[in-house]
Residue frames as qw, qx, qy, qz and C-alpha x, y, z in Angstrom:
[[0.690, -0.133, -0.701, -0.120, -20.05, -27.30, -23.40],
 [0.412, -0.631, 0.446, -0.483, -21.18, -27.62, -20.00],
 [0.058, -0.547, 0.804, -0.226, -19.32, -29.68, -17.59],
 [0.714, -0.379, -0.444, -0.386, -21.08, -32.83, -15.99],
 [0.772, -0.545, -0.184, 0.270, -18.05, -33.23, -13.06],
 [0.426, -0.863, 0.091, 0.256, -15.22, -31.12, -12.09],
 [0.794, 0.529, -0.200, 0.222, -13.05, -31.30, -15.12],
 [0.428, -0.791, 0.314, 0.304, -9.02, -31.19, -13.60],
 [0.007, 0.806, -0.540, -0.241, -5.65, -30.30, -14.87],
 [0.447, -0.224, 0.862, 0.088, -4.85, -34.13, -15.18],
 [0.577, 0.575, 0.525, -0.245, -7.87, -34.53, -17.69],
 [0.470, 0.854, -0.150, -0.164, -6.75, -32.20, -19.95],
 [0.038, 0.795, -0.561, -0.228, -3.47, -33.58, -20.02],
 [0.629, -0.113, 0.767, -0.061, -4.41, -36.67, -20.35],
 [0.475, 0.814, 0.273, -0.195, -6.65, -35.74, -23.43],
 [0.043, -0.954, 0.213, 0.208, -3.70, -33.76, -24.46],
 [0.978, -0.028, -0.137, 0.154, -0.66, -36.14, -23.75],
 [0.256, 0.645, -0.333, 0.638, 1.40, -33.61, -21.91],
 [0.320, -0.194, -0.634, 0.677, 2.23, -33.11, -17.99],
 [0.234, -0.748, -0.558, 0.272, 0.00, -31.21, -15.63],
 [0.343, -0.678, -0.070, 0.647, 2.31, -28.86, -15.11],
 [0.274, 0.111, 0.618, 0.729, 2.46, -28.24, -19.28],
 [0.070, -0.597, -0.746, -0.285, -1.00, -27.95, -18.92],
 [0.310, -0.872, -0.212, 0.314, -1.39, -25.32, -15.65],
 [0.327, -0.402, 0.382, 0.765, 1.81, -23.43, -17.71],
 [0.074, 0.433, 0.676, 0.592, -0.40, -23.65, -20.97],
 [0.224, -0.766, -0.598, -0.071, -3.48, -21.72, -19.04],
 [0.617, -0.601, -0.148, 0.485, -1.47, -19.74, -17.55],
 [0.538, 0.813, 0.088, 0.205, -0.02, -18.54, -21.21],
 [0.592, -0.661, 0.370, 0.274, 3.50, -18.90, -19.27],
 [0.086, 0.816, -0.429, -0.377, 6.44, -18.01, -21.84],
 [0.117, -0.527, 0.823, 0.177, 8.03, -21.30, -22.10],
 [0.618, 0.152, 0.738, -0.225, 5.37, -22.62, -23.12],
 [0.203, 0.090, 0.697, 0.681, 4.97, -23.60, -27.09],
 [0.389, 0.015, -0.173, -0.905, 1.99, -21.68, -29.24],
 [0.625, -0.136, -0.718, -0.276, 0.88, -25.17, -30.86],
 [0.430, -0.447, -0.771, 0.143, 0.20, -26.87, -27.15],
 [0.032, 0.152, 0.426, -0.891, -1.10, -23.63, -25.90],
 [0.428, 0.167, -0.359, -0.812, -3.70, -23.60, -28.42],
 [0.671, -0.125, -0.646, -0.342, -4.63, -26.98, -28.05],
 [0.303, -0.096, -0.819, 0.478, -4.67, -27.13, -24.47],
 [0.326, 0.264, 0.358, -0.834, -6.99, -24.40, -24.18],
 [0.649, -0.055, -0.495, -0.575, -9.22, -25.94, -27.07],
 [0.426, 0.054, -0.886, 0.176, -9.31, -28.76, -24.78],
 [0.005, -0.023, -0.498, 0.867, -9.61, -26.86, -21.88],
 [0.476, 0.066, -0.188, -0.856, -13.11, -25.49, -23.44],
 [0.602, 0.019, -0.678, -0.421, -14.36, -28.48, -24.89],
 [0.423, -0.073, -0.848, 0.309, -14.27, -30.07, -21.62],
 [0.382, -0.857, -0.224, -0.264, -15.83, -27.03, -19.51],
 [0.563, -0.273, -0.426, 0.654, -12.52, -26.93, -17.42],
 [0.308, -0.884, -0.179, -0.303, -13.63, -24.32, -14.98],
 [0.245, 0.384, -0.599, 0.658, -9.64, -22.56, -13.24],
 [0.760, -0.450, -0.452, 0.124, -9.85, -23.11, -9.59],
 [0.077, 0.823, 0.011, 0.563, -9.23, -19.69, -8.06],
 [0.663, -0.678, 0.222, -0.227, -8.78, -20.69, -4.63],
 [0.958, -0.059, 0.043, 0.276, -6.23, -23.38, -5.66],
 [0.371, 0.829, -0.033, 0.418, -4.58, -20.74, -7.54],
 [0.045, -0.871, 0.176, -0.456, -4.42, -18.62, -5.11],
 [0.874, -0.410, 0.144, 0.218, -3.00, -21.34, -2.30],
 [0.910, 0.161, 0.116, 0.365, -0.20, -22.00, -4.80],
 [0.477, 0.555, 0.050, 0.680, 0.99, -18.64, -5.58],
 [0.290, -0.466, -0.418, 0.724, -0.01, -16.49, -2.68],
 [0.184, 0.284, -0.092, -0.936, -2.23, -14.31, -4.77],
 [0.404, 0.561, 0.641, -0.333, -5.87, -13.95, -5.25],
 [0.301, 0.033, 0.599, 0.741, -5.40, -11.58, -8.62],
 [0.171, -0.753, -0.632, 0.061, -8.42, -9.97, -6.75],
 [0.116, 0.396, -0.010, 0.911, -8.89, -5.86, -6.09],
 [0.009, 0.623, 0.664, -0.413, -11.10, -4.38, -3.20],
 [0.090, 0.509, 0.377, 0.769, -12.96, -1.47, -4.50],
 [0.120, -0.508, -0.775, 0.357, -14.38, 0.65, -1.22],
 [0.084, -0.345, -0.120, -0.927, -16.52, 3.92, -1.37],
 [0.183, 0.178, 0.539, -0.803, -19.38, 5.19, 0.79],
 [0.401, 0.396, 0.104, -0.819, -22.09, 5.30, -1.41],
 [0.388, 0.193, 0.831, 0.349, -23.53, 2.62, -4.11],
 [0.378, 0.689, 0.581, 0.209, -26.06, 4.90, -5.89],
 [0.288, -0.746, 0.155, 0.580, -23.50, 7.54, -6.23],
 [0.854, 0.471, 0.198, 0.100, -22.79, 7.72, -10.05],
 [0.039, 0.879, -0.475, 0.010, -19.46, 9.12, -9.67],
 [0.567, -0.360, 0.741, 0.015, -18.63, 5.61, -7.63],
 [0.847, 0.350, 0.399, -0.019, -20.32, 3.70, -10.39],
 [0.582, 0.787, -0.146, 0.146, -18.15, 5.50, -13.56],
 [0.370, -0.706, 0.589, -0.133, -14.97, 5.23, -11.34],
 [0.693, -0.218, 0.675, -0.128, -15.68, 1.88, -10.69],
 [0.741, 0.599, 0.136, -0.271, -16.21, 0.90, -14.27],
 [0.104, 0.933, -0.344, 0.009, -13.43, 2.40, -15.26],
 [0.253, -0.568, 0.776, -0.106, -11.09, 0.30, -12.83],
 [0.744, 0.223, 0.461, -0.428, -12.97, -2.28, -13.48],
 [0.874, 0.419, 0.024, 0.244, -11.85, -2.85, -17.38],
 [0.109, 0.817, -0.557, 0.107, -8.39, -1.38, -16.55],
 [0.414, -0.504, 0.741, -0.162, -7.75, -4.08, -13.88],
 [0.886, 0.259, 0.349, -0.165, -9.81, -6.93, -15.75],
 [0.568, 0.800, -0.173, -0.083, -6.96, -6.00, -18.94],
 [0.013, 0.662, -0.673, 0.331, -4.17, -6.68, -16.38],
 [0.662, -0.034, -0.731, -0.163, -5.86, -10.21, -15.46],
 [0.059, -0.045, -0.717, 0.693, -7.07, -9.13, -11.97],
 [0.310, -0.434, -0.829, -0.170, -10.49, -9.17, -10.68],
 [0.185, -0.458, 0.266, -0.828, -12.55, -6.62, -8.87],
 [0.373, -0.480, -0.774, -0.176, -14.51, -6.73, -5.73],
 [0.183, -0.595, -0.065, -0.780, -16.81, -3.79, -4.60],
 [0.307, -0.437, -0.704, 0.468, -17.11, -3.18, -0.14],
 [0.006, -0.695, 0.002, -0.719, -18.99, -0.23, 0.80],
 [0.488, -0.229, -0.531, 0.654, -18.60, 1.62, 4.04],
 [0.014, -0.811, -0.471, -0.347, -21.33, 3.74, 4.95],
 [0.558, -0.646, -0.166, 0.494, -19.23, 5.88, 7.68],
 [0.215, 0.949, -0.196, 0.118, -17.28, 8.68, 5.03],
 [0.098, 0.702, -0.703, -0.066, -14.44, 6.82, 6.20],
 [0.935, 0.174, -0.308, -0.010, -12.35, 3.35, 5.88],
 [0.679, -0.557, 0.249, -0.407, -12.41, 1.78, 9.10],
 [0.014, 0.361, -0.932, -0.030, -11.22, -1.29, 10.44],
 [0.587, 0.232, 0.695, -0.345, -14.59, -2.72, 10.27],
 [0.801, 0.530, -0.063, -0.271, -14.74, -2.52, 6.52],
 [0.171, 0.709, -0.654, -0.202, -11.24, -3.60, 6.35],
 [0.518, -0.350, 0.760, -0.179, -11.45, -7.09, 7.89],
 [0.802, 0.460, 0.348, -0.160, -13.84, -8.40, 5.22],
 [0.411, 0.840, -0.291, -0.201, -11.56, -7.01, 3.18],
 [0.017, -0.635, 0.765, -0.110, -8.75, -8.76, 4.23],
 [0.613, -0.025, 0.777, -0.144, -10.52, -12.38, 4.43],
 [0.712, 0.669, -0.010, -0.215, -11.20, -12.01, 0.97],
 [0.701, -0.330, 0.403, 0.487, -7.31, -11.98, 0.76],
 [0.413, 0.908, 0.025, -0.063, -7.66, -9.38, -2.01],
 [0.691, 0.035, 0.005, 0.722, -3.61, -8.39, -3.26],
 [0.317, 0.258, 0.096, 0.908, -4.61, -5.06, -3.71],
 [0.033, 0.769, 0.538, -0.342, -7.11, -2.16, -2.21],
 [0.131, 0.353, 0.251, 0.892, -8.37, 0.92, -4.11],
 [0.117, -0.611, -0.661, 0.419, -10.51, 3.00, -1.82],
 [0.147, 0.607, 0.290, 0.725, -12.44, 6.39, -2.49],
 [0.553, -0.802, -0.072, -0.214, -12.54, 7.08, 1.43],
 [0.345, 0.399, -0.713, 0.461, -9.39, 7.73, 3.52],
 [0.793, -0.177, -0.563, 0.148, -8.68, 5.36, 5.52],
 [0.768, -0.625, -0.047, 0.133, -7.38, 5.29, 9.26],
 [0.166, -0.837, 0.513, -0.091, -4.47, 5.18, 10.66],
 [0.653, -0.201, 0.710, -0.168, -5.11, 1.77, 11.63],
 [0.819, 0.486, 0.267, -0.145, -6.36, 0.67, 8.34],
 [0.457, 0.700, -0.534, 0.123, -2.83, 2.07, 6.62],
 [0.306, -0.634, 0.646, -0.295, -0.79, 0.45, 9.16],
 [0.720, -0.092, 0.653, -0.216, -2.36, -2.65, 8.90],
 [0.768, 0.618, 0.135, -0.105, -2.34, -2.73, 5.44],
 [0.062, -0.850, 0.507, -0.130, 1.02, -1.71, 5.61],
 [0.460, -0.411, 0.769, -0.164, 1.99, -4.74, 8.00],
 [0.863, 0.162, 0.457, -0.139, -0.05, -7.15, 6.09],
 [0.309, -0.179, 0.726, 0.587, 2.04, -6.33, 2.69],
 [0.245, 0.664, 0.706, -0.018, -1.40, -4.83, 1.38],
 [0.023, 0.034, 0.216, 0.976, -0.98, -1.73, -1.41],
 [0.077, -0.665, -0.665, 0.329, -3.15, 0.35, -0.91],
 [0.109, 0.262, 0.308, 0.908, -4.12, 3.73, -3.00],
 [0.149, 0.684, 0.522, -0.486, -6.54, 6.67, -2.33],
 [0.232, 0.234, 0.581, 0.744, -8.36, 7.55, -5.54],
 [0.003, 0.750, 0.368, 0.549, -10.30, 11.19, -6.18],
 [0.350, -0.917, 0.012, -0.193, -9.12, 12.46, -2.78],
 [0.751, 0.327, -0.390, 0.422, -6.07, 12.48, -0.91],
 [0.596, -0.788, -0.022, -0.150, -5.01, 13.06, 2.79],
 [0.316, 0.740, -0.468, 0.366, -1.60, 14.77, 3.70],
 [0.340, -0.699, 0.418, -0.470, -1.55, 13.09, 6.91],
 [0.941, 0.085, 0.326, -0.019, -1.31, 9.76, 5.78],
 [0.160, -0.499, 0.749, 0.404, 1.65, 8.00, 4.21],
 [0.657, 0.381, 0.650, 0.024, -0.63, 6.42, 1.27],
 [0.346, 0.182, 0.685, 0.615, -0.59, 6.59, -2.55],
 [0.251, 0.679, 0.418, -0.549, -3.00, 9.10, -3.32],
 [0.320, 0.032, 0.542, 0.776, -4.54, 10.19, -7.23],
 [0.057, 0.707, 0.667, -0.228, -7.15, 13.05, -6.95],
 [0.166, 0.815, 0.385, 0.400, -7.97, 15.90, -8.63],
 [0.322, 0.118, -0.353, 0.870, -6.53, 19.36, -7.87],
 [0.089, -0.806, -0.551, -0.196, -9.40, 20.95, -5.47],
 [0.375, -0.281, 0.131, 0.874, -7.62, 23.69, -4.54],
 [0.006, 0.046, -0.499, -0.865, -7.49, 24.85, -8.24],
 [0.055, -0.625, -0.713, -0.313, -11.46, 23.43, -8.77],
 [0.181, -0.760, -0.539, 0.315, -12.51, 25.34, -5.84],
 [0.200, -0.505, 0.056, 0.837, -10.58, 28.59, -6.94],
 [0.079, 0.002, 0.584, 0.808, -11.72, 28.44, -10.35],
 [0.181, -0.634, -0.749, -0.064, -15.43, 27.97, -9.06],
 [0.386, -0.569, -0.283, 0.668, -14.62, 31.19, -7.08],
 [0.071, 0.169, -0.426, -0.886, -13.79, 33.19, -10.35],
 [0.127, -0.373, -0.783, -0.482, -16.82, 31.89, -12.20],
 [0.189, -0.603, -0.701, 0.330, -18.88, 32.77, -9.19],
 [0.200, -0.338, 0.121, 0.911, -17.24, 36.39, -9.35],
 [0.061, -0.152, 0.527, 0.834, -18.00, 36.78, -12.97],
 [0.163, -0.555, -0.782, -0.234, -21.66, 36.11, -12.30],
 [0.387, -0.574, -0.119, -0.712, -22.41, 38.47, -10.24],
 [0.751, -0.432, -0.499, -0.014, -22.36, 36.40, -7.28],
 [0.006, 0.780, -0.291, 0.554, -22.13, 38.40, -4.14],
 [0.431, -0.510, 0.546, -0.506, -22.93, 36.21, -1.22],
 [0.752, 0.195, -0.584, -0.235, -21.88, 32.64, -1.78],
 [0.777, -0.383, 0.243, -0.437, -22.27, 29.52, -0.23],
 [0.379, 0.427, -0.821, -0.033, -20.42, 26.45, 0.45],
 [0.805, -0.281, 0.259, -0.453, -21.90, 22.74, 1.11],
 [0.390, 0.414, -0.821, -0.055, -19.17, 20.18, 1.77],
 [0.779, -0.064, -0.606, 0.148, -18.27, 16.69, 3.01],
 [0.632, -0.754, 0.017, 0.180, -17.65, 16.41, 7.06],
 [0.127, -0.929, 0.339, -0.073, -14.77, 18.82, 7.81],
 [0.640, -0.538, 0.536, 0.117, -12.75, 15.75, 8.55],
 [0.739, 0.345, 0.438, 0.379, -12.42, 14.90, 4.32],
 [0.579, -0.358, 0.189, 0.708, -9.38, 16.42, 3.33],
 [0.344, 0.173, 0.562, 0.732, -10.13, 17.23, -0.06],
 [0.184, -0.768, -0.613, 0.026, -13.70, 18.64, 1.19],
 [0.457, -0.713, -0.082, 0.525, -11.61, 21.43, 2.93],
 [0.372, -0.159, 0.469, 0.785, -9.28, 22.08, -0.09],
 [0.236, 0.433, 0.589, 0.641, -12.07, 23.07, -2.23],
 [0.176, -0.862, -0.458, -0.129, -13.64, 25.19, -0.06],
 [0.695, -0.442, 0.093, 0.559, -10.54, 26.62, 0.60],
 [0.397, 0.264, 0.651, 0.591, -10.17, 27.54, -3.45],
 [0.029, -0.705, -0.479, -0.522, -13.26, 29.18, -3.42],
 [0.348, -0.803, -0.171, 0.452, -12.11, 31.75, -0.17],
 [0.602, -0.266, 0.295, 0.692, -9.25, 32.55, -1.72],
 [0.298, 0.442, 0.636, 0.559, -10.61, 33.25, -4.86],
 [0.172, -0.849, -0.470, -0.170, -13.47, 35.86, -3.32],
 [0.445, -0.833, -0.065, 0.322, -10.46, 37.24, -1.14],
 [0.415, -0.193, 0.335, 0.824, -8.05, 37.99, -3.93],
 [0.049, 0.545, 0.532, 0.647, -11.11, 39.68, -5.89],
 [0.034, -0.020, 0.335, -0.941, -11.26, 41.95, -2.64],
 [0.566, -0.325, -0.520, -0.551, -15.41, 40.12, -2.73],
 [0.574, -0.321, 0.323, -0.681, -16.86, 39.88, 0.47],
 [0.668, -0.048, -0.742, -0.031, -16.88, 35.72, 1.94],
 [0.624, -0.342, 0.091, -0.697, -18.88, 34.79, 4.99],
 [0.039, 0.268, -0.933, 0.237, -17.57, 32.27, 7.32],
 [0.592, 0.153, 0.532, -0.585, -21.45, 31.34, 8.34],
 [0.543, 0.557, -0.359, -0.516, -21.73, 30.46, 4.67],
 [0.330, 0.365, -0.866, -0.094, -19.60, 27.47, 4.93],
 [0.751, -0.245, 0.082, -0.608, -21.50, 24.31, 5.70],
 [0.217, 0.268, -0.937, -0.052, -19.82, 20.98, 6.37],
 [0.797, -0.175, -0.446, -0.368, -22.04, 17.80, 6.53],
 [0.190, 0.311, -0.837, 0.408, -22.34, 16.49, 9.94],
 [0.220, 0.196, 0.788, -0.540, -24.98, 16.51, 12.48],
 [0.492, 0.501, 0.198, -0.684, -27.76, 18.23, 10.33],
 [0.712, 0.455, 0.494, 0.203, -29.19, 16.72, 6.99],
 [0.386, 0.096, 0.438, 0.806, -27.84, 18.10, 3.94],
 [0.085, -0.615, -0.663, -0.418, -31.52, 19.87, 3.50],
 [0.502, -0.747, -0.263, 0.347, -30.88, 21.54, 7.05],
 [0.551, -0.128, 0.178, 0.805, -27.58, 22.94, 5.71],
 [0.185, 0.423, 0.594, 0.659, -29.57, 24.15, 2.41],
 [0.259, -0.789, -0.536, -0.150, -32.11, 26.10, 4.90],
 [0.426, -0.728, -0.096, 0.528, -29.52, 27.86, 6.62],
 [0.276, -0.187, 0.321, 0.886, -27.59, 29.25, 3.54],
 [0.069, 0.477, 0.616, 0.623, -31.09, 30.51, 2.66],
 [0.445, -0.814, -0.315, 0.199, -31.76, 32.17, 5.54],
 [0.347, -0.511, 0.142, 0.773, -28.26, 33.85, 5.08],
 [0.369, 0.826, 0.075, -0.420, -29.53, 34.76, 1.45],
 [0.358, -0.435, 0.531, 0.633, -27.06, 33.45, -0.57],
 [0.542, 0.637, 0.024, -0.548, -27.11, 33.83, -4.07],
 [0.798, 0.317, -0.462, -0.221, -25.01, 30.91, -5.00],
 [0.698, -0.486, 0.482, -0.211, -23.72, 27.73, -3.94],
 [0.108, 0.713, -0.691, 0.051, -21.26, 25.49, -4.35],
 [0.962, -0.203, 0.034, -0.178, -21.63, 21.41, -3.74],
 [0.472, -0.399, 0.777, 0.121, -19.13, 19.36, -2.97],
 [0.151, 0.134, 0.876, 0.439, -20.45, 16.75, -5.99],
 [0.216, 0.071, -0.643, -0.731, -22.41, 16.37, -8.64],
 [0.355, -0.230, -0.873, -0.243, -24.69, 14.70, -6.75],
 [0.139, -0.476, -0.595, 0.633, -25.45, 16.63, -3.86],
 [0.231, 0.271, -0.167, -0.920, -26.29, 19.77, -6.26],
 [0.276, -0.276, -0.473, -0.790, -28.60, 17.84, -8.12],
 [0.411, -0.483, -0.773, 0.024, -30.40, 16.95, -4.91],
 [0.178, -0.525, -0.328, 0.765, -29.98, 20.12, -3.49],
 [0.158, 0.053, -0.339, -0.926, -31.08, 21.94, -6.83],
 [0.305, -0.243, -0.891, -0.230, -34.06, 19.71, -6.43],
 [0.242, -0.556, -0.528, 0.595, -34.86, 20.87, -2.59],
 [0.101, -0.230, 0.143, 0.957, -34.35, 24.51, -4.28],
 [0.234, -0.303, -0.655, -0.652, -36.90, 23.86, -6.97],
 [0.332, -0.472, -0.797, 0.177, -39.33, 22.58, -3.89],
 [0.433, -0.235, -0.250, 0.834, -38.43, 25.65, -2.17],
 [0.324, 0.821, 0.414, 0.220, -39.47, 27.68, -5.28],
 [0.326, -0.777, 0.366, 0.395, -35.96, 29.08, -5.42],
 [0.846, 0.509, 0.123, -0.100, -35.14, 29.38, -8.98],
 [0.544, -0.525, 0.490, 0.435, -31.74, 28.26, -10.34],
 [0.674, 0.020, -0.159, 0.721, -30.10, 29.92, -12.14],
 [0.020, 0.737, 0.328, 0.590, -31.97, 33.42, -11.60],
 [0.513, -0.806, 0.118, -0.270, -32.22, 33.60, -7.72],
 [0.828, -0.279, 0.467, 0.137, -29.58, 30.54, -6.78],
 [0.402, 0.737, -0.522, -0.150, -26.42, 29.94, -8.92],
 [0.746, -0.457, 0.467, -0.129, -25.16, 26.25, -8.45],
 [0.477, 0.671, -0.567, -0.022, -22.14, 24.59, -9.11],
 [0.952, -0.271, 0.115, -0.084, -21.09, 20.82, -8.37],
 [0.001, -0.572, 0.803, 0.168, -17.57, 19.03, -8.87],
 [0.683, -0.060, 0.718, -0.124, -17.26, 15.75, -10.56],
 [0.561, 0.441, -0.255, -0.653, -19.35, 15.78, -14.24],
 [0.545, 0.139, 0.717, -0.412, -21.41, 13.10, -13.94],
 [0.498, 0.612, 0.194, -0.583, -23.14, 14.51, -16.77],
 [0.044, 0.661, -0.670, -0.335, -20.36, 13.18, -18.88],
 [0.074, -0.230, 0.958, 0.154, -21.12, 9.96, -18.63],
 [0.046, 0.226, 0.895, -0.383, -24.63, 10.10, -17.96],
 [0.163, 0.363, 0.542, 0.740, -27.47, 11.26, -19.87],
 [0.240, -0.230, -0.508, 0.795, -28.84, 14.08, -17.62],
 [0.256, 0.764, 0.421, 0.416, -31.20, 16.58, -18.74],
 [0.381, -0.893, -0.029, 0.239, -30.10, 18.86, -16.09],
 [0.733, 0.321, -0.161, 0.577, -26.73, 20.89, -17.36],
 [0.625, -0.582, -0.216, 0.473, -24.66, 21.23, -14.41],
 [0.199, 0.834, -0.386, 0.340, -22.30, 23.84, -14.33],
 [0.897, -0.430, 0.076, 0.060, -19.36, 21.57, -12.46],
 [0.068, 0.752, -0.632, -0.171, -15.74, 20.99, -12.33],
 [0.956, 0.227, -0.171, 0.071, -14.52, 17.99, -14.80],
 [0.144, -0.681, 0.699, 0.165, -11.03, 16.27, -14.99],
 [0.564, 0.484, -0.616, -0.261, -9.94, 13.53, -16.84],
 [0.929, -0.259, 0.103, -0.242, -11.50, 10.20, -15.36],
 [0.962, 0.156, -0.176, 0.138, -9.69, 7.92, -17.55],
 [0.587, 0.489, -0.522, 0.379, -6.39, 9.39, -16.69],
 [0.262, -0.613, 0.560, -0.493, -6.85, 9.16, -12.61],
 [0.980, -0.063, 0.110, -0.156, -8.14, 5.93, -13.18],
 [0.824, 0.376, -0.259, 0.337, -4.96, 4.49, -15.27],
 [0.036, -0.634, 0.529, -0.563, -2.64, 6.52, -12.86],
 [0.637, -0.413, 0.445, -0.475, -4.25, 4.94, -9.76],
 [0.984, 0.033, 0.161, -0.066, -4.61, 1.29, -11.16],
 [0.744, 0.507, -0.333, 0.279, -0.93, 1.64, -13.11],
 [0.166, -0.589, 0.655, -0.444, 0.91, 2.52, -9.12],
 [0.796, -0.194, 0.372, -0.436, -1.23, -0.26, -7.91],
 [0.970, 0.234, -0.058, -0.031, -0.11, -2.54, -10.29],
 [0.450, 0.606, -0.526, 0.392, 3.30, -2.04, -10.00],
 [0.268, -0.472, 0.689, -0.480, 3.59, -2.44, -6.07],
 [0.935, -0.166, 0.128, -0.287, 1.34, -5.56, -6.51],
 [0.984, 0.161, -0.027, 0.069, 4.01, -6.90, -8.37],
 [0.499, 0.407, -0.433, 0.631, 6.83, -5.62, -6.43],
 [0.465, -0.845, -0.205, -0.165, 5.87, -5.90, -2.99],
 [0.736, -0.147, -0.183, 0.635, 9.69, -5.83, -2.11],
 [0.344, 0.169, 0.070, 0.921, 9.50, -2.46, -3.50],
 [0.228, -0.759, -0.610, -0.024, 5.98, -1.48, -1.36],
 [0.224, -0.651, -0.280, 0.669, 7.52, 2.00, -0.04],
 [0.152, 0.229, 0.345, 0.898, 6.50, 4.29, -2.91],
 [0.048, -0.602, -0.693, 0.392, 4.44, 6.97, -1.87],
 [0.238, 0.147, 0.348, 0.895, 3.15, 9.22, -4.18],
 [0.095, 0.778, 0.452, -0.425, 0.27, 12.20, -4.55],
 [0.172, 0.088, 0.511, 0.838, -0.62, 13.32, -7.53],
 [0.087, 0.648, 0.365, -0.663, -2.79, 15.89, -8.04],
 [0.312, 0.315, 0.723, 0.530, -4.71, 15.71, -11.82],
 [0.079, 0.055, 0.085, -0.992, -5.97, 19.25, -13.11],
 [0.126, 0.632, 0.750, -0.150, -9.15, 20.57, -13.64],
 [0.053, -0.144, -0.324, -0.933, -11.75, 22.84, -15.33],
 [0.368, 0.284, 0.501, -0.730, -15.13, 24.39, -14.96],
 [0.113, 0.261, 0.655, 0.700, -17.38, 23.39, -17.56],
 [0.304, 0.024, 0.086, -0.949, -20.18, 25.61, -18.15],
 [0.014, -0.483, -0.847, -0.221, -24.01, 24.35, -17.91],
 [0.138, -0.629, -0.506, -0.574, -27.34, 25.88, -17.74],
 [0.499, -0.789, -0.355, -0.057, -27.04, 26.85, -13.62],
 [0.273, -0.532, -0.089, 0.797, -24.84, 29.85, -13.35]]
């Protein structure tokens, strides 16, 4: 039934024949409160159209029961399946999302501020953050978590895949193709996890006594991604590495343009599997890990410090394995 005026707490309890505060304890589904006048307070509730008052809420208690969600990228489908994810995790836990993006690879104090006038209780970012941005978050009594990546130089929560291990295991696979002169195209040098994976895959090529080519490595900065792609053809490689799931297929795309066939001339391998969720025709060859559990990890610390900010100094980094799965482009 829709409303025709602003149904309040007092209505229903009038309606009812109980106290306000029976009533805002009924809605609430607060312990002490009987089944029978929970049931019939929300039937009420309904029947009327009573529509909570989120802002009142949040006056009364000092919590919004709100999440930020930030990431760099909206037509990223990694961010989107992530985001999902948290999305019915946090929605189960009676909190609310709300998505900022920050087009900068990191999380600034200019995305933060919005953030913070929102009064959010909680922040989940896929970009590491400042200094300034921990600190302040920090000062304000604002958990804060960094999910799929994770940056040793920060004191933050952090729940991201092991790249390391991806990149090493991307290293072997490469090997076992045949791949002599490989390529790496990451995130700017300054994203931790960017580093680690290309890191993985040295290692790898140098414990197989395989020949690795510092010119090879390509970190996104000044030049387009497409620039990068032109130099590690010029150097001849014969396979490459992305950083995600999404650069490879736009870079397997350029390739195609090129008339650089993949998997015959070009070998390419992404991180992420996308493909998982998404009905692709392309099969990647990528490195997977177990969404649901970095999601629940990330959203189950978060929830806990929301609701123990006394106990806000846990700082953890976890580091969730990985595999290669195989697809049609090595």
């Amino acid at each position: 039934m829709i409303a025709k005026r602003n149904v309040r707490l007092i209505d229903i309890a009038r309606e009812v024949g109980c106290t306000v505060n029976t009533v805002s304890r009924a809605l609430r589904d607060k312990r002490d409160i009987g089944h029978e006048t929970k049931v019939r307070v929300k039937e009420v509730a309904d029947r009327l159209g009573y529509i909570p008052n989120s802002i009142a809420t949040s006056l009364r208690s000092g919590l919004s029961y709100t999440v930020a969600i930030v990431f760099d990228n909206l037509i990223n489908p990694y961010y989107m399946i992530m985001t999902d994810k948290i999305h019915r995790r946090l929605d189960s836990l009676n909190y609310a999302t709300m998505v900022f993006a920050a087009y900068n690879y990191m999380f600034n104090m200019d995305s933060l501020n919005p953030i913070m006038s929102r009064k959010v209780d909680g922040i989940i970012t896929f970009l590491e953050p400042s200094l300034e941005v921990v600190e302040t978050c920090k000062n304000n009594n604002i958990p804060i978590i960094l999910l799929g990546r994770k940056n040793t130089r920060l004191e933050i929560d952090s729940v991201s895949t092991d790249d390391y291990a991806g990149g090493f295991k991307v290293g072997e696979l490469f090997i076992k193709n045949g791949v002599k002169n490989v390529g790496y195209l990451g995130a700017p040098r300054e994203i931790e996890c960017s580093v680690r994976r290309q890191n993985g895959l040295r290692d790898a090529f140098l414990k197989y006594n395989q020949p690795y080519h510092e010119e090879n490595i390509r970190y996104m900065a000044e030049r387009s991604m497409f620039e990068e792609i032109d130099i590690l053809l010029k150097n001849h490689v014969d396979g490459i590495f992305f950083f995600n799931d999404l650069m490879a297929f736009e870079g397997m795309k350029y390739l195609k343009e090129k008339e650089y066939k993949v998997p015959n001339r070009i070998k390419v391998v992404g991180y992420d599997d996308i493909a998982q969720e998404f009905p692709i025709p392309v099969s990647l060859t990528t490195v997977a890990s177990d969404k649901d559990l970095i999601v629940n990890t990330a959203v189950d610390i978060l929830y806990y410090k929301m609701q123990n900010k006394e106990k806000n100094s846990i700082v953890k980094a976890l580091d969730i394995d990985v595999e290669v799965k195989l697809g049609s482009t090595i």
